[in-house]
C-alpha positions in Angstrom: -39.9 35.1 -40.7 -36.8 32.9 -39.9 -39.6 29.8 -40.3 -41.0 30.8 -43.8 -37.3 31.5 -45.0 -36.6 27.9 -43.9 -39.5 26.4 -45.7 -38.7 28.5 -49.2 -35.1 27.0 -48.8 -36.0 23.5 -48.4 -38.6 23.8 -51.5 -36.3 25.4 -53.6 -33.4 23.1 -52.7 -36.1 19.8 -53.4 -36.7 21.3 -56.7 -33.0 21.5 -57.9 -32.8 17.9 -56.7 -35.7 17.2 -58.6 -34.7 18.7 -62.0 -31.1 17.2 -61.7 -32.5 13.7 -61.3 -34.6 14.1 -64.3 -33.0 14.6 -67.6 -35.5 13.4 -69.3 -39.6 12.4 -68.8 -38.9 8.7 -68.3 -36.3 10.0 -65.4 -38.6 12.5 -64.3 -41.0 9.7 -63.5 -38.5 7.7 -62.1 -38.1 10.2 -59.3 -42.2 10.7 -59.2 -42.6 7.4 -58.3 -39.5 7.1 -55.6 -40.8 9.9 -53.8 -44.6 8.7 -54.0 -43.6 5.5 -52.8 -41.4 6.6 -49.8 -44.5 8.7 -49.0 -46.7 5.7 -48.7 -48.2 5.3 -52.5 -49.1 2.2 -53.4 -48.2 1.4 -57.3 -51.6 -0.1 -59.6 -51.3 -1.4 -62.8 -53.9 -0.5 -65.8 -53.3 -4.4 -66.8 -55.1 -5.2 -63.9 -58.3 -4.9 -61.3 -58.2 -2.5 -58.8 -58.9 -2.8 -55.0 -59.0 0.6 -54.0 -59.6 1.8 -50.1 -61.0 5.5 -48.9 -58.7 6.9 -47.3 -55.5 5.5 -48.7 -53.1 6.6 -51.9 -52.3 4.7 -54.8 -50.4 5.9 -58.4 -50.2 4.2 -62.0 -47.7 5.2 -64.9 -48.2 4.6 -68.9 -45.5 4.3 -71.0 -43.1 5.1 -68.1 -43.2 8.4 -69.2 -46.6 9.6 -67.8 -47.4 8.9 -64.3 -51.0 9.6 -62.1 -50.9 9.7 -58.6 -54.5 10.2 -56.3 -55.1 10.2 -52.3 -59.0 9.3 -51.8 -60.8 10.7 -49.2 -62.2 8.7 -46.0 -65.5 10.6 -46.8 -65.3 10.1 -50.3 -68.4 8.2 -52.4 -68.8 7.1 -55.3 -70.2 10.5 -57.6 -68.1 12.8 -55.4 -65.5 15.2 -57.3 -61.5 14.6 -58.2 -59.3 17.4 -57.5 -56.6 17.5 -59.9 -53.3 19.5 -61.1 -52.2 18.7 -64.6 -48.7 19.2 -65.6 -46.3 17.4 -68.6 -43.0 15.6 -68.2 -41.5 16.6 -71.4 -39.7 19.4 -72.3 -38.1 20.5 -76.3 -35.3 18.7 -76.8 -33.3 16.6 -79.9 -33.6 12.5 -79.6 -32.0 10.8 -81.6 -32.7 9.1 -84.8 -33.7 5.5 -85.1 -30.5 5.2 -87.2 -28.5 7.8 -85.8 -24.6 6.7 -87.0 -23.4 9.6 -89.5 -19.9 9.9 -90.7 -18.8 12.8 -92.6 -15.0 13.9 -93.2 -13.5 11.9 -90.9 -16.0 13.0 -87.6 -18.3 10.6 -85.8 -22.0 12.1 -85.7 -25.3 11.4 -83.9 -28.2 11.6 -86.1 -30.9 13.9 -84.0 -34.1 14.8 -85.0 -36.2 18.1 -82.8 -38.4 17.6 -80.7 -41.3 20.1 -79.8 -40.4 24.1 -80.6 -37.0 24.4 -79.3 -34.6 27.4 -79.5 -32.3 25.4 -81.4 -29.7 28.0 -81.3 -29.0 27.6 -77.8 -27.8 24.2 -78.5 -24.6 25.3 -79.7 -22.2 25.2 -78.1 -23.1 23.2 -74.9 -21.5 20.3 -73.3 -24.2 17.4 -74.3 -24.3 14.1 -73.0 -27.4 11.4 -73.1 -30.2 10.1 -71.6 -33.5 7.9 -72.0 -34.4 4.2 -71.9 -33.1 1.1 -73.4 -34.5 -2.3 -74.3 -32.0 -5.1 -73.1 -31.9 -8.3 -73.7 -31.5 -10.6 -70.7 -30.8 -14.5 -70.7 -32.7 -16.5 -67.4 -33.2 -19.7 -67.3 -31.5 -20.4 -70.8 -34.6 -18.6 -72.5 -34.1 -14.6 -73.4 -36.4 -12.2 -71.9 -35.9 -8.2 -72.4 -36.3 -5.3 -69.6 -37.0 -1.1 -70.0 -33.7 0.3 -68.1 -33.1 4.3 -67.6 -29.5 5.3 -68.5 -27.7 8.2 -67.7 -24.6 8.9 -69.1 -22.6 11.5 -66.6 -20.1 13.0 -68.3 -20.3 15.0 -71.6 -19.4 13.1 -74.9 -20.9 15.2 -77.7 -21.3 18.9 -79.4 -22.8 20.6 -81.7 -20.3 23.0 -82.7 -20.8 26.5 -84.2 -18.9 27.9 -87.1 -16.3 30.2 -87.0 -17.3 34.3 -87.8 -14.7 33.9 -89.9 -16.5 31.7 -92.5 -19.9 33.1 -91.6 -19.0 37.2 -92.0 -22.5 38.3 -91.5 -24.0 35.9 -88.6 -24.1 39.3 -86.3 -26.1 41.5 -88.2 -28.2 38.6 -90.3 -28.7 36.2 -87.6 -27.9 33.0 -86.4 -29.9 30.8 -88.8 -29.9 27.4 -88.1 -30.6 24.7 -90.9 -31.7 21.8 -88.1 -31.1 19.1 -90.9 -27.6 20.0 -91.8 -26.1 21.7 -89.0 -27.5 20.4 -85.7 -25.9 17.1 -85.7 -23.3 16.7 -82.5 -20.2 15.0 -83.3 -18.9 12.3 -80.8 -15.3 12.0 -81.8 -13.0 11.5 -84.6 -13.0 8.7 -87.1 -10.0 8.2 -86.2 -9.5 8.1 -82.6 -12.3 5.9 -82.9 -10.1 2.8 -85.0 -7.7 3.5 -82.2 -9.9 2.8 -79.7 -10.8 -0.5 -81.4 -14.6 0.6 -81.7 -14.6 1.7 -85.1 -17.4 0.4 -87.6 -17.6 -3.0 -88.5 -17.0 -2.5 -92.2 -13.1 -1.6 -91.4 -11.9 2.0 -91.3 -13.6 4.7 -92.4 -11.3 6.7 -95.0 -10.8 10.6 -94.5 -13.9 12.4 -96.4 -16.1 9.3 -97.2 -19.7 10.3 -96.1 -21.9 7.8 -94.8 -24.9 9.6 -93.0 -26.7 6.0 -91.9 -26.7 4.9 -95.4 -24.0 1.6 -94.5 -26.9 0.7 -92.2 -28.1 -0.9 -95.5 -25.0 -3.0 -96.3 -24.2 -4.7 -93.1 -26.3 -6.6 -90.3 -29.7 -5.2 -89.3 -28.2 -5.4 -85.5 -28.0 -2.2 -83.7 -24.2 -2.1 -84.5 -25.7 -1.3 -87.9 -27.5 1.8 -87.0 -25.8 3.2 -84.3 -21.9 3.8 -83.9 -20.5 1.2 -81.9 -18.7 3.4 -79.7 -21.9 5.2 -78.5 -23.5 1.7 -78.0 -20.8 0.6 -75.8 -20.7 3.6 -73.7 -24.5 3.0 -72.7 -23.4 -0.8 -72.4 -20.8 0.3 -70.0 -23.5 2.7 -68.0 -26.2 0.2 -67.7 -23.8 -2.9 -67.3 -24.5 -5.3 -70.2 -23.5 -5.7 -73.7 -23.3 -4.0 -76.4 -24.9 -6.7 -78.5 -27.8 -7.4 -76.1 -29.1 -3.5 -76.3 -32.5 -4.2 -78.6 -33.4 -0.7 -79.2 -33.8 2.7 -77.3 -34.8 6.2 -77.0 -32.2 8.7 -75.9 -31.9 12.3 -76.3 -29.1 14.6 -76.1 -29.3 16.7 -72.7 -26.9 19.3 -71.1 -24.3 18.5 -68.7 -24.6 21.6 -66.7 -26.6 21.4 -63.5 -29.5 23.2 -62.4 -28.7 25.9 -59.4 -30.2 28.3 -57.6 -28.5 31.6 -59.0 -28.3 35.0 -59.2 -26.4 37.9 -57.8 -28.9 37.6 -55.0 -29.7 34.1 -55.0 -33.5 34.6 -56.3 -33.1 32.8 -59.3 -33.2 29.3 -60.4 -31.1 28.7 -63.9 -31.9 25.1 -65.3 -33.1 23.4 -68.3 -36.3 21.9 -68.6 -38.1 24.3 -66.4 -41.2 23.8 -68.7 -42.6 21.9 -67.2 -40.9 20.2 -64.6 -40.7 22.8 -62.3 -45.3 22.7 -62.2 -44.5 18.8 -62.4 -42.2 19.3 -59.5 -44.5 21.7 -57.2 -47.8 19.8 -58.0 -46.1 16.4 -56.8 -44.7 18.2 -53.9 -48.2 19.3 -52.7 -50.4 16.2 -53.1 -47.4 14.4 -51.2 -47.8 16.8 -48.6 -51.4 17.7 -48.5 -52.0 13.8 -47.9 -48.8 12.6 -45.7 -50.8 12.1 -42.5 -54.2 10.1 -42.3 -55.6 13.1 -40.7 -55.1 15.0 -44.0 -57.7 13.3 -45.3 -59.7 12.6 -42.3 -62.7 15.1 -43.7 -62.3 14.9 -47.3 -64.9 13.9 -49.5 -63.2 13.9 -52.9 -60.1 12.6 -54.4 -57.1 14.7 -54.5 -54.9 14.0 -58.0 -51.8 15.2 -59.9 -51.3 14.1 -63.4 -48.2 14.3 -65.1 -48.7 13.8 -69.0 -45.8 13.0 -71.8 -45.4 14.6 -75.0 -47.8 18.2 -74.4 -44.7 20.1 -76.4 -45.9 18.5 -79.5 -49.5 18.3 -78.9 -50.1 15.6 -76.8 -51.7 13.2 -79.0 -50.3 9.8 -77.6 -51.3 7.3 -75.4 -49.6 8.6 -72.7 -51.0 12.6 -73.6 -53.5 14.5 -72.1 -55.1 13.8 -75.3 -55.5 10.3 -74.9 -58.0 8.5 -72.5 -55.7 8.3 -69.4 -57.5 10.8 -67.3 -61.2 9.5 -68.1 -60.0 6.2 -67.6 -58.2 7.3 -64.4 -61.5 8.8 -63.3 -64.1 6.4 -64.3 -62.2 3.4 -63.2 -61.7 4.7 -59.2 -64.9 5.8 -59.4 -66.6 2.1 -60.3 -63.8 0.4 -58.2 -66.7 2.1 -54.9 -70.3 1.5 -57.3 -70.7 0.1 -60.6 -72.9 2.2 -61.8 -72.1 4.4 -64.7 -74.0 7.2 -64.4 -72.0 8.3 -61.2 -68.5 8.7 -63.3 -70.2 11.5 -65.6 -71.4 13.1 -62.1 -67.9 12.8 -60.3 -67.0 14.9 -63.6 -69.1 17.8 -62.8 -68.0 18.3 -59.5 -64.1 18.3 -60.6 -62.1 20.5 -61.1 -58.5 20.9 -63.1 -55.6 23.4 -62.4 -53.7 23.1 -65.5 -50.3 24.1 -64.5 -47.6 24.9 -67.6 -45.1 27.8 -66.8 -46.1 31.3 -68.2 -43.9 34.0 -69.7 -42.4 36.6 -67.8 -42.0 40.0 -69.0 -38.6 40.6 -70.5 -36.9 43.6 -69.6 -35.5 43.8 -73.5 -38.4 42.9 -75.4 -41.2 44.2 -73.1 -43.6 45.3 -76.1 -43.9 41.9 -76.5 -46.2 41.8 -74.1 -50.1 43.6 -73.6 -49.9 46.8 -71.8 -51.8 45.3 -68.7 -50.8 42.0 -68.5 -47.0 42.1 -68.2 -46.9 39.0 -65.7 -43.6 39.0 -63.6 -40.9 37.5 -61.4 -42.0 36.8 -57.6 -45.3 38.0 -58.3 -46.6 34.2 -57.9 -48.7 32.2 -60.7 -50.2 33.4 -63.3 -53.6 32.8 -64.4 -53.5 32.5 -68.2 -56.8 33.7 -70.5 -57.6 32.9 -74.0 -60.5 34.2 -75.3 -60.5 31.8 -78.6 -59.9 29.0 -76.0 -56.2 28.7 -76.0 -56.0 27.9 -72.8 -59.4 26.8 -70.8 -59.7 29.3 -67.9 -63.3 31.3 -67.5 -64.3 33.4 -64.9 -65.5 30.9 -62.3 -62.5 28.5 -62.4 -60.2 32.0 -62.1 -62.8 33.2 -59.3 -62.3 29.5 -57.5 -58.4 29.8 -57.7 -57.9 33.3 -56.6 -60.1 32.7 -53.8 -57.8 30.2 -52.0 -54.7 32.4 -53.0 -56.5 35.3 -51.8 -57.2 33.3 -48.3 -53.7 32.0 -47.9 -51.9 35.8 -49.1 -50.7 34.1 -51.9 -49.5 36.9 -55.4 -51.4 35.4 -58.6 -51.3 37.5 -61.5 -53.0 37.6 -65.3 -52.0 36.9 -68.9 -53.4 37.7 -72.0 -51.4 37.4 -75.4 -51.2 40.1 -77.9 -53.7 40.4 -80.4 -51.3 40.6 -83.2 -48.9 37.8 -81.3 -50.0 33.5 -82.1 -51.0 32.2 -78.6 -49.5 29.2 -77.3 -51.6 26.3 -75.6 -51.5 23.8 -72.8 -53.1 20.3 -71.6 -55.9 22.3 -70.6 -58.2 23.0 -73.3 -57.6 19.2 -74.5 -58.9 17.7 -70.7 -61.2 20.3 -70.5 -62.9 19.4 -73.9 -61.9 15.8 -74.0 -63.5 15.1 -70.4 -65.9 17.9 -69.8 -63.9 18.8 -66.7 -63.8 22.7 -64.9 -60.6 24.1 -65.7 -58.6 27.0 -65.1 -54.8 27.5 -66.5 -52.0 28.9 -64.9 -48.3 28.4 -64.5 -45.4 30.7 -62.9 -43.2 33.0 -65.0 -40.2 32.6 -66.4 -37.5 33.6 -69.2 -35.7 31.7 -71.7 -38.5 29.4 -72.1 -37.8 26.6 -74.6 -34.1 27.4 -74.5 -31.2 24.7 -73.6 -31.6 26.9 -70.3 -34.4 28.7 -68.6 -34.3 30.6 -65.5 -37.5 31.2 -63.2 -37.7 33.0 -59.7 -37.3 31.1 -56.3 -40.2 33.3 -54.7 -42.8 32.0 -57.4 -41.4 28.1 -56.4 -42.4 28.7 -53.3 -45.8 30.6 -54.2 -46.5 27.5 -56.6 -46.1 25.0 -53.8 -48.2 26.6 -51.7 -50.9 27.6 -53.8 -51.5 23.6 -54.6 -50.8 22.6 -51.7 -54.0 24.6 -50.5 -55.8 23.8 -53.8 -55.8 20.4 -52.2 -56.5 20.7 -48.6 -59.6 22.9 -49.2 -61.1 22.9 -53.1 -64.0 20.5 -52.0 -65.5 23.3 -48.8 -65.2 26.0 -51.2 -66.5 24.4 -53.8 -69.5 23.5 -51.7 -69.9 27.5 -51.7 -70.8 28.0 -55.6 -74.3 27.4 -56.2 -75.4 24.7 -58.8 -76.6 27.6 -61.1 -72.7 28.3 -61.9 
């Protein structure tokens, strides 16, 4: 007992690390690729040919934002299957603009625009800071040449405040009603404070009242001073240790400051943001790099074991770097030729695949629990949920739900079922799109959770733990039971 208690602790514990390492997908990657390399995965690029060995583990990323790690078998041929768990980096959040300076009475705003279906209300109220990755400009050798950098800025520097009940009588019994053009803009300081600080706007001072809102973007310099408040442009020159003038361009989002913990008056919870999905990025990752950290893991394997972590699902993953875009066939058909050229074998290798699309799931809500079908109320430490659609929501039938119940059900792993209302819109996931866009088995799942989409989620430590494990075994024996179904099926 004292042994499996040890082993939840040190997965939960990995995961917090996880999530407060990865504000946003570009970090989360970051931190993919770390640990994939310190665990002996050797980095490809798409740009160029691959020399690939059975027996040995490789990973590529697109965009920086999308990452695909794989450990091939030492039995593996050319034809055989891929083993995969699909998850997404990206979770709702507000970026901001591509001219993001606005200044209205006297404040300093960021110009933000939504990203996926948040609950923008949460977003009140919260100590926000930045993240994402900048283009900088970089003089060698007398000629100019321009790197991607991740930046991080550590301490909180913006807000979206709320307005005072006061002036809004009836937000109580009418409801918080968010207008995300007009009132979800953070301010960053004062105008004035600002002109003290000698960072003001290169047009002079700003005068009490006069509202800009990135229009003076169109009377000055087309530099990024133009479009972006200088004083935000030289805080991220300050993080990533350059100058303000040679930042090109970026893509930051606002993020919260608070860190993800394990919680709760009994310490079963975990409260973070970005939950969905990095906590199925997280435990998928965790599996393959420990289904495959000896050789002898993969000693009798005959397939190639594979996590793929995709950018932009929350707003429909039509990208390059989506689930919607080529990344998995090419992923598959290119390993597979890399062994025999011939192309017939890649549409075989397909067949004999199989996907576990993992997104987190809803819990039942103890306040709103006719919300949910009367026998498919999924909930906390009752491990991962196996989501159904029948209008093909999500991609799960009843061989790819028989195939993953059976290795739960041989481990003693909890897995539960989902079903959406009739009368309730169902959500979706990367699985119907691989599923359809590859002709790949799939089955859909994730574990429950509360407050998803919120600036905070919470989840259960138990259903971590079951998550791990579940994958972990997906991996070490999907190809013998596999082997089991007949070719009928």
């Amino acid at each position: 007992m004292a042994k499996q208690e040890s082993a939840q602790i040190e997965v939960e514990s990995d995961l917090i690390n996880f999530l407060n390492a990865s504000p946003t997908a570009f970090h989360a990657v970051e931190e993919a690729k770390n640990r994939l390399k310190h665990s002996g995965y050797v980095q490809v690029s798409e740009r160029d040919d691959w020399k690939l060995e059975a027996g040995n583990k490789y990973f590529f990323t697109r965009n920086y934002s999308t990452i695909v790690a794989f450990a091939i078998g030492k039995k593996y041929v050319a034809g055989n299957g891929f083993y995969i768990v699909g998850a997404h980096t990206d979770s709702p959040c507000i970026k901001l603009k591509p001219v993001s300076k606005v200044t209205r009475h006297g404040y300093l705003e960021i110009g933000v625009q939504t990203y996926g279906g948040g609950l923008w209300y949460t977003w009140f109220d919260r100590d926000l800071t930045i993240a994402g990755r900048v283009i900088v400009r970089e003089e060698k050798d007398g000629s100019a040449s321009y790197s991607h950098r991740l930046v991080r800025v550590e301490e909180p520097i913006m807000r979206v405040p709320t307005l005072a009940i006061h002036l809004d009588r009836n937000v109580n019994s009418d409801g918080f009603k968010v207008n995300t053009q007009s009132h979800l803009v953070p301010v960053l300081a004062t105008s004035v404070k600002a002109e003290l600080s000698k960072m003001a706007t290169e047009n002079g001072p700003i005068e009490s009242g006069e509202e800009t809102d990135g229009k003076e973007s169109n009377k000055g310099t087309t530099n990024e001073s133009s479009k972006h408040h200088p004083l935000l442009l030289q805080i991220i020159a300050n993080q990533i240790g350059c100058k303000a003038d040679d930042i090109c361009d970026f893509e930051l989002q606002a993020c919260d400051t608070q860190p993800s913990i394990i919680a709760g008056a009994a310490k079963e919870f975990v409260f973070s943001g970005r939950l969905d999905n990095l906590c199925m990025s997280f435990c998928s990752l965790k599996a393959l790099i420990d289904a495959t950290a000896s050789e002898n893991n993969l000693e009798n394997e005959s397939g190639v074991r594979m996590v793929a972590l995709f950018d932009h699902e929350e707003v429909g993953s039509n990208s390059a770097q989506g689930a919607g875009s080529p990344v998995m066939f090419d992923a598959l058909s290119r390993i597979t030729s890399t062994f025999n050229s011939d192309t017939k074998l890649v549409q075989k290798a397909i067949q004999k695949s199989f996907l576990v699309s993992a997104d987190m799931a809803h819990a039942l809500h103890p306040n709103y629990a006719d919300k949910h079908e009367e026998n498919h109320q999924p909930k906390m430490h009752g491990g991962l949920v196996i989501k159904h659609n029948a209008n093909q929501r999500y991609a799960t039938n009843s061989v790819t739900s028989f195939l993953f119940r059976e290795i739960a059900k041989k481990h003693k792993l909890p897995v539960q079922d989902f079903v959406v209302r009739n009368d309730v819109p169902c959500g979706s996931t990367i699985g119907p799109i691989l599923a359809s866009g590859v002709g790949i088995r799939t089955v859909d799942v994730g574990a429950p959770q509360l407050s998803m989409h919120s600036i905070r989620e919470m989840c259960a430590v138990d259903d971590i733990k079951y998550s791990y494990e579940h994958f972990k075994a997906f991996f070490q024996e999907f190809s013998d039971l596999d082997a089991k179904i007949t070719v009928d099926i």
